[in-house]
C-alpha positions as CSV (number, residue, x, y, z in Angstrom):
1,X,-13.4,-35.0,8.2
2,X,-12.7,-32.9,11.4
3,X,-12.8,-28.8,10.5
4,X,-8.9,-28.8,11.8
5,X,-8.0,-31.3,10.0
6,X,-9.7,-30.4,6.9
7,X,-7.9,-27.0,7.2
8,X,-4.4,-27.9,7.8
9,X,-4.7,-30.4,4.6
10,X,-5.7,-26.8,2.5
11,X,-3.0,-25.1,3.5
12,X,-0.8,-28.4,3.0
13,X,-2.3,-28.4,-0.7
14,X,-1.2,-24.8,-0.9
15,X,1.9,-25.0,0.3
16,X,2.7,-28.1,-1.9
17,X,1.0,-26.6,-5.5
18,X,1.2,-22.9,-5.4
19,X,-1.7,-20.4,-6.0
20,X,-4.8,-22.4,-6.2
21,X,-8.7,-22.6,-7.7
22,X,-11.5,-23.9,-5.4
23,X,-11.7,-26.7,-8.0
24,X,-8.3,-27.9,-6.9
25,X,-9.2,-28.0,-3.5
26,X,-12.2,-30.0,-4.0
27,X,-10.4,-32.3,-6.2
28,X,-7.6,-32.8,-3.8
29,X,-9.8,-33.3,-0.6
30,X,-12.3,-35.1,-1.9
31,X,-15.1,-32.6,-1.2
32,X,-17.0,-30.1,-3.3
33,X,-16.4,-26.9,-4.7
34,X,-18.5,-25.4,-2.6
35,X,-17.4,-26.8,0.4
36,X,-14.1,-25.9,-0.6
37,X,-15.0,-22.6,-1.4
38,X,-15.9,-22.3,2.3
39,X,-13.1,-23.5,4.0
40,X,-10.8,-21.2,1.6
41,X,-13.0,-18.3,2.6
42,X,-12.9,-19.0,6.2
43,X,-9.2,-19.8,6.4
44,X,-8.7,-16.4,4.2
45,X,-11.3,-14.2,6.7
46,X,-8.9,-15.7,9.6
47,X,-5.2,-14.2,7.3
48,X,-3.9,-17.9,7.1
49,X,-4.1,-18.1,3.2
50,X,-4.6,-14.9,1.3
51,X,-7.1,-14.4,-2.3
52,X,-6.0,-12.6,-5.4
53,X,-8.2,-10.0,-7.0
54,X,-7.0,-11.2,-10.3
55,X,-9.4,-14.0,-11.0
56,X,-9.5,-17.1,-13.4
57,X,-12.5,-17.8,-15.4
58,X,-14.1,-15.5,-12.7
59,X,-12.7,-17.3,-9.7
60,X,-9.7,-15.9,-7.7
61,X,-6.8,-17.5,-6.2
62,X,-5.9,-19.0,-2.9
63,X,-2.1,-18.4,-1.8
64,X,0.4,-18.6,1.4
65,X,1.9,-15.2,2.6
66,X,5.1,-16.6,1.1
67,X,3.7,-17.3,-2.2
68,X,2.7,-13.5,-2.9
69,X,5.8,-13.1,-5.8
70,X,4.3,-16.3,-7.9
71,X,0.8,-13.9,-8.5
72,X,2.9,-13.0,-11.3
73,X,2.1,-15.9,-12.8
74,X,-1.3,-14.6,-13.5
75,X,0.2,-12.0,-15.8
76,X,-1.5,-14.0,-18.8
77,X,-4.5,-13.5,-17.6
78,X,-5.0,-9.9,-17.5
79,X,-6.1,-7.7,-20.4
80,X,-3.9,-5.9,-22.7
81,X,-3.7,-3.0,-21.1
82,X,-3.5,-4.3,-18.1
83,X,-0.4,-6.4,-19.0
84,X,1.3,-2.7,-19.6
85,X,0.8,-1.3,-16.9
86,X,2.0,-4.3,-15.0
87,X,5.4,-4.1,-17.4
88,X,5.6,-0.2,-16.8
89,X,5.1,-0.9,-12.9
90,X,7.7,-3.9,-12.6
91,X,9.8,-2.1,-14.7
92,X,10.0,1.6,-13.0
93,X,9.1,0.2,-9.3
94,X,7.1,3.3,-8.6
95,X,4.7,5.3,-10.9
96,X,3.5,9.2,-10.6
97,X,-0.2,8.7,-10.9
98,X,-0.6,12.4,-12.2
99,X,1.5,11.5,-15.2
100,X,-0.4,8.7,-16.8
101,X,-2.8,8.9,-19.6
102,X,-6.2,8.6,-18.2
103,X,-6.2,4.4,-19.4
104,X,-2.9,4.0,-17.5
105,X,-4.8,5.5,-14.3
106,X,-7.8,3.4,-14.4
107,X,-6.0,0.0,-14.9
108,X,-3.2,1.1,-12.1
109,X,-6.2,0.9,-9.8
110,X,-7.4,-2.2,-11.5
111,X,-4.5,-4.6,-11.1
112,X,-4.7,-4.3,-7.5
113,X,-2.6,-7.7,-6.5
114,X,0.4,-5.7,-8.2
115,X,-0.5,-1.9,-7.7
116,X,0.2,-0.7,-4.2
117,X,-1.0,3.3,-3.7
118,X,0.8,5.5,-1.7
119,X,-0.2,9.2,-0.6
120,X,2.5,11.1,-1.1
121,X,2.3,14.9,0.5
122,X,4.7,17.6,-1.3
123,X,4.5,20.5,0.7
124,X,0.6,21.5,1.3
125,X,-0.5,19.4,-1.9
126,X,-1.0,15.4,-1.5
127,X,-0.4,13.3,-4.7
128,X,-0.6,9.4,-5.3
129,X,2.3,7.6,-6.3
130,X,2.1,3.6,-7.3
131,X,4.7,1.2,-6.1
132,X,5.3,-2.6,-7.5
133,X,3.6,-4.8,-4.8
134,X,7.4,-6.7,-4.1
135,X,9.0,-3.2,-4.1
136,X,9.5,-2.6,0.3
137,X,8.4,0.5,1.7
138,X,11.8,1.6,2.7
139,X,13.0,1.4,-1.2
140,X,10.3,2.9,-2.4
141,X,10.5,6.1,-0.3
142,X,13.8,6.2,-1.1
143,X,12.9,5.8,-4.7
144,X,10.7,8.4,-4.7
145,X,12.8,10.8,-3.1
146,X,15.0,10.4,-5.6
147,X,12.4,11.0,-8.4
148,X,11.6,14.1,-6.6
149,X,14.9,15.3,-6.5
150,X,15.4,15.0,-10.4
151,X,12.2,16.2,-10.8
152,X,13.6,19.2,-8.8
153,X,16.8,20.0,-10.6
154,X,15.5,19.6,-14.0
155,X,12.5,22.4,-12.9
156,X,14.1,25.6,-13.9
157,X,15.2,27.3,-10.3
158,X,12.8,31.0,-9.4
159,X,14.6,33.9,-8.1
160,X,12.4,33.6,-4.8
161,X,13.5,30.1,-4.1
162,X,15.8,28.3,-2.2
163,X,19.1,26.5,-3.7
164,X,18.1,23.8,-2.2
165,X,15.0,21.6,-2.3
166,X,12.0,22.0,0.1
167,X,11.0,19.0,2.5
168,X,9.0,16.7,1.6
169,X,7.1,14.1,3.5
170,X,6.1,11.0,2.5
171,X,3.3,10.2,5.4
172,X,2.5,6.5,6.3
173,X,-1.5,6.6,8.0
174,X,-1.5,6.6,12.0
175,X,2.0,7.4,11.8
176,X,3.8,10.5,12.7
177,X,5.6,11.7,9.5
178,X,8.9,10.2,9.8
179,X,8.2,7.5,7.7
180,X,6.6,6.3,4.5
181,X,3.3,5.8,3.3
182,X,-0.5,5.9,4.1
183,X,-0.8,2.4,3.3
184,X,1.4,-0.5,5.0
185,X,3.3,-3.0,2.5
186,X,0.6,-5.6,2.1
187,X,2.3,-8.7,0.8
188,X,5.3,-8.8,2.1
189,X,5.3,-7.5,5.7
190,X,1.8,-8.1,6.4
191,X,-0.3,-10.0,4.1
192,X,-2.1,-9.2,0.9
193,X,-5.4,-7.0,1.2
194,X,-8.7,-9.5,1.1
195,X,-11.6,-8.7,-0.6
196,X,-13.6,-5.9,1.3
197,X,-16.4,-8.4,2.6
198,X,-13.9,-10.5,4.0
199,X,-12.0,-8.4,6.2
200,X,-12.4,-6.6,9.4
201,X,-9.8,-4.7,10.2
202,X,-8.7,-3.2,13.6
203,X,-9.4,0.3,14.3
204,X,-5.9,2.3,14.1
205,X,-4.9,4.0,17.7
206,X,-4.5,7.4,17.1
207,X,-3.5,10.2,19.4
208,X,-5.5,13.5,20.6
209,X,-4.1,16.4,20.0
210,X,-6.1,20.3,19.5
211,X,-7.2,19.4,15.9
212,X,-7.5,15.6,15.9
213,X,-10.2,14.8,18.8
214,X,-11.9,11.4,19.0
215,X,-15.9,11.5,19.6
216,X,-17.1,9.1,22.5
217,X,-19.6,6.2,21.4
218,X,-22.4,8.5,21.8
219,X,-21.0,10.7,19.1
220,X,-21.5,13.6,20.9
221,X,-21.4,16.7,18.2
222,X,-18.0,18.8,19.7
223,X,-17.9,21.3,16.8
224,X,-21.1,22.7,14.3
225,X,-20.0,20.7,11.6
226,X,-20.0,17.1,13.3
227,X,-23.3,18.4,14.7
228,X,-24.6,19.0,11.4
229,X,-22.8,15.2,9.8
230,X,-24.5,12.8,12.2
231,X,-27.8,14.8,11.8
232,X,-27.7,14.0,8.2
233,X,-26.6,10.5,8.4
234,X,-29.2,9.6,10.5
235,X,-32.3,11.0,8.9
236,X,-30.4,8.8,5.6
237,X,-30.5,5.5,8.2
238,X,-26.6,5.3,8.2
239,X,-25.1,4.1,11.4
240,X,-22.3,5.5,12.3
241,X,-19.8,3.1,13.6
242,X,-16.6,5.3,14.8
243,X,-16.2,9.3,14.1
244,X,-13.1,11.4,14.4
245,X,-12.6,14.6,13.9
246,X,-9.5,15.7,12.3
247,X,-9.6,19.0,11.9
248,X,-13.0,20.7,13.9
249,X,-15.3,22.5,11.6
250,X,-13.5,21.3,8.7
251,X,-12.7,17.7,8.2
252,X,-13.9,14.8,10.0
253,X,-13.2,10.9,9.3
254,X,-15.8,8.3,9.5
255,X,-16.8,4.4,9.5
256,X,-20.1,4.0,8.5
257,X,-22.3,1.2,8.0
258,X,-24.4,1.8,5.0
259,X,-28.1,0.0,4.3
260,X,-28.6,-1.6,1.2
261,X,-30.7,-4.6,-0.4
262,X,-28.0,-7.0,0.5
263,X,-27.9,-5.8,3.6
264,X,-25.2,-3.0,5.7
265,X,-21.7,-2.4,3.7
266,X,-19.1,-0.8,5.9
267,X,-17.6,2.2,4.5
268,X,-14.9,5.0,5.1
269,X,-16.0,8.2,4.5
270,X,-14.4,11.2,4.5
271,X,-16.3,14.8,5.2
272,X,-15.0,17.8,4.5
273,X,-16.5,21.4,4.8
274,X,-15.0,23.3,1.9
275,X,-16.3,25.4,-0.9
276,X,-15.0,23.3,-3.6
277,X,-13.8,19.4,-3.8
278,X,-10.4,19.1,-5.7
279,X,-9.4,15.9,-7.5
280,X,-6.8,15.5,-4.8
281,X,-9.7,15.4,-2.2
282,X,-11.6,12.5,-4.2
283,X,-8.5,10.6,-4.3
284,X,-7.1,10.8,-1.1
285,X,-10.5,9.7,0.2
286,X,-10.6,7.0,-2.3
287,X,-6.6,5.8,-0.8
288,X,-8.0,6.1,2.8
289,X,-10.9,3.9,1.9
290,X,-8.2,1.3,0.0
291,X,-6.1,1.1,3.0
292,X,-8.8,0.2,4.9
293,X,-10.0,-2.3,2.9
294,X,-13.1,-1.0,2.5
295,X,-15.2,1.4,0.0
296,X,-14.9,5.0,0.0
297,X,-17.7,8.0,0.9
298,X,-17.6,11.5,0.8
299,X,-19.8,13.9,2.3
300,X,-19.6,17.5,1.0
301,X,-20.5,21.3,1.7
302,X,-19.4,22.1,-1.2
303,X,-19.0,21.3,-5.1
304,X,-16.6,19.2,-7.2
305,X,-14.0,20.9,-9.3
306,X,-14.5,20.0,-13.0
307,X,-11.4,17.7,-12.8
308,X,-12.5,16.1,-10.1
309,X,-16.1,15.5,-11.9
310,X,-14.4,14.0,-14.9
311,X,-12.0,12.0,-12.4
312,X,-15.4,10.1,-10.6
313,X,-16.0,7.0,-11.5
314,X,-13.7,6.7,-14.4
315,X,-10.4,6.3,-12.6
316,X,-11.5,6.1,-9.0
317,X,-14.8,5.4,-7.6
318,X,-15.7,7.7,-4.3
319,X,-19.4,7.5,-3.6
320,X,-20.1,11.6,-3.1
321,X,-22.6,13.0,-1.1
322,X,-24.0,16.8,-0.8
323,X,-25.1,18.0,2.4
């Protein structure tokens, strides 16, 4: 059968029976499960079909953009705790992550076809909310806000402060902080995040302004600091595939490509010169990384906090390194 035609009888098959297993596919075409497997993973890699990260006897599913509410049906298969977080989630829309047991945190970044993090910034301290996957970004903001504001009112009031409640920002990435979050609605205005060796995603434009300057491709060193990063990548092997400083001296964004026995793995990492790593550090380079589909680094000067010790690799996974 021609590739095109072979393709647009997948996505027919989709369309027609919902969420679907390779095995399906192969049935239904005639073919193998490995072929099918191929052209699912091809047709996914191209965003015309999307794959859950909730699998089925260890295989995922295969759905259209305008299938994404019927991954509920896959509720059954999760684990126990799982299934409650999932019922806390759909039930409250949005979640604080700092006030959920320690179980509650690890499986909100577990269920990720459901779990949607957003970096929320409350005045010079960033914290990670969780909104329901069907929940829009505009609602949620306005949800949040409105958490915020109880949350506000039922705080007993200082002398020294204001009758009425700071600003907050909720900051979308690449975007100036008039609107929401640091990671754009997957499902339903885009399409649902792929597994990280199956995506490539386009490099965000950003603007230059005196803190945020963009190194050319020969990452040129324009502060100590960035000198003293792509020094130590190299003598470690990593290619560096795109550098930015944020902040000079101080904190510098990265995509690297990382050797391993499997080959290079892409990764964002985040380098920060600082005495001490906070838990809030770990995690906002752990959402960066998520938003960009891709695992998360950080390279350090300094040392981890004891919460932030306790917080790696149990609830987030951040792969530190110490200058």
């Amino acid at each position: 059968m021609d590739k095109t035609m072979m393709d647009e009888q997948v996505i027919r098959i989709i369309a027609t029976r919902g969420p679907v297993l390779p095995v399906l596919i192969a049935k239904e075409t005639g073919s193998n499960t490995m072929l099918a497997g191929a052209v699912l993973s091809k047709l996914a890699s191209d965003r015309k079909i999307f794959i859950s990260n909730t699998k089925i006897g260890g295989s995922p599913v295969y759905y259209l953009k305008d299938q994404a509410y019927r991954l509920q049906e896959l509720y059954k298969y999760l684990n126990e705790k799982d299934k409650r977080t999932f019922d806390l989630l759909k039930g409250g829309k949005i979640i604080r992550d700092i006030e959920q047991d320690a179980l509650t945190r690890v499986s909100l970044r577990s269920i990720k076809d459901f779990a949607v993090p957003l970096e929320v910034t409350l005045g010079d301290q960033k914290e990670i909310f969780w909104k329901w996957y069907m929940v829009s970004n505009e609602e949620a903001t306005q949800l949040i806000r409105d958490y915020l504001k109880v949350q506000e009112n039922e705080r007993p009031a200082r002398k020294e402060e204001s009758a009425e409640m700071p600003e907050r920002e909720i900051r979308k990435e690449h975007e100036k902080p008039l609107t929401n979050f640091v990671r754009q609605e997957a499902r339903n205005e885009e399409a649902q995040p792929q597994r990280r060796e199956m995506q490539q995603e386009k490099p965000a434009k950003k603007l230059k302004t005196e803190e945020t300057e963009k190194i050319e491709a020969d990452f040129t060193p324009s502060d100590s600091f960035s000198g003293e990063i792509i020094r130590f990548l190299k003598e470690k092997g990593i290619t560096i595939k795109n550098i930015e400083v944020k902040k000079k001296n101080s904190d510098i964004d990265l995509i690297l490509n990382v050797p391993s026995i499997v080959g290079n793995i892409e990764y964002y990492c985040k380098a920060k010169n600082k005495p001490k790593i906070n838990d809030a550090d770990l995690s906002s380079a752990y959402i960066q990384g998520q938003a960009k589909k891709l695992p998360s680094m950080l390279i350090t000067s300094g040392e981890l906090t004891k919460k932030a010790y306790q917080m790696l690799g149990k609830e987030i996974r951040v792969n530190v390194l110490k200058l």
